[in-house]
C-alpha positions, -999 to 999 in steps of 0.1 A, spaced: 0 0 0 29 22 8 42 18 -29 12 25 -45 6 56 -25 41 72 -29 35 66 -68 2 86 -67 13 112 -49 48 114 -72 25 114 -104 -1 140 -84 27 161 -81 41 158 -115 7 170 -125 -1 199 -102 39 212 -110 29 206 -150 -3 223 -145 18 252 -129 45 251 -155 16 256 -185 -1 285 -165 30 302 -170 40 288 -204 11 293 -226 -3 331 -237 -41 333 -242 -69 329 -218 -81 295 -229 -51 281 -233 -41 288 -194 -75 283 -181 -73 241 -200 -33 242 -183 -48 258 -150 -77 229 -148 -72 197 -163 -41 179 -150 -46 199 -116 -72 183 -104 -60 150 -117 -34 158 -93 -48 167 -64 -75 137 -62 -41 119 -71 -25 132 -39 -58 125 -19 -55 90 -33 -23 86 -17 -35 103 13 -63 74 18 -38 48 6 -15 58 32 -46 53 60 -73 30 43 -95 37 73 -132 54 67 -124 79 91 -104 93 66 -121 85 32 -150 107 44 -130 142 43 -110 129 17 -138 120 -6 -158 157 5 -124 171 -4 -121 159 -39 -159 165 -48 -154 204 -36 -121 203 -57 -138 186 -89 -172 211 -90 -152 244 -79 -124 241 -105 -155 235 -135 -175 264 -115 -145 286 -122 -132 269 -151 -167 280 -167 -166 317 -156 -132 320 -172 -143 306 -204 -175 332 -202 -155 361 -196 -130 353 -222 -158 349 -245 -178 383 -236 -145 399 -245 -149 384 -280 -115 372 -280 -94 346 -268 -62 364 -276 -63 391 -251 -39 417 -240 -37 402 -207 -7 379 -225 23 378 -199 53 389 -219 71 357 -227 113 355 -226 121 353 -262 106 395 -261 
């Protein structure tokens, strides 16, 4: 059990620092809001995974589980107001852009 719960929580991590790394790497709205959302929460109910792996007890899976629900429907909550907002502007490529390196 302890093996399979250091690998989820290795791979959750490798997520949530991916999901980091395209935040910063990509330019336009949509494309940070899919890096901001997608493999982050893969990574986090990862982690929380590992978490219950660690204690299998239902003591634990309880706050665990409530945890991961909150995470799944607030990220798509905001994922969706993102998308809306970059949408009223009419325009996916918006000035927000950070400057990149190569400028």
């Amino acid at each position: 059990m302890n093996v399979a719960a250091a690998v989820c929580l290795l791979i959750g991590a490798t997520l949530a620092l991916s999901a980091g790394v395209g935040l910063m790497r990509f330019r336009t709205t949509l494309d940070r809001m899919h890096a901001g959302t997608k493999p982050q929460v893969l990574g986090v109910l990862l982690v929380l995974l590992a978490m219950w792996l660690h204690r299998p007890t239902w003591s634990y899976a309880g706050p665990l589980l409530l945890v991961g629900i909150s995470q799944v429907v607030t990220v798509s909550v905001a994922a969706y107001m993102v998308a809306r907002a970059a949408y009223t502007r009419q325009s996916s490529d918006d000035d927000t852009e950070l400057p990149s390196s190569d400028d």
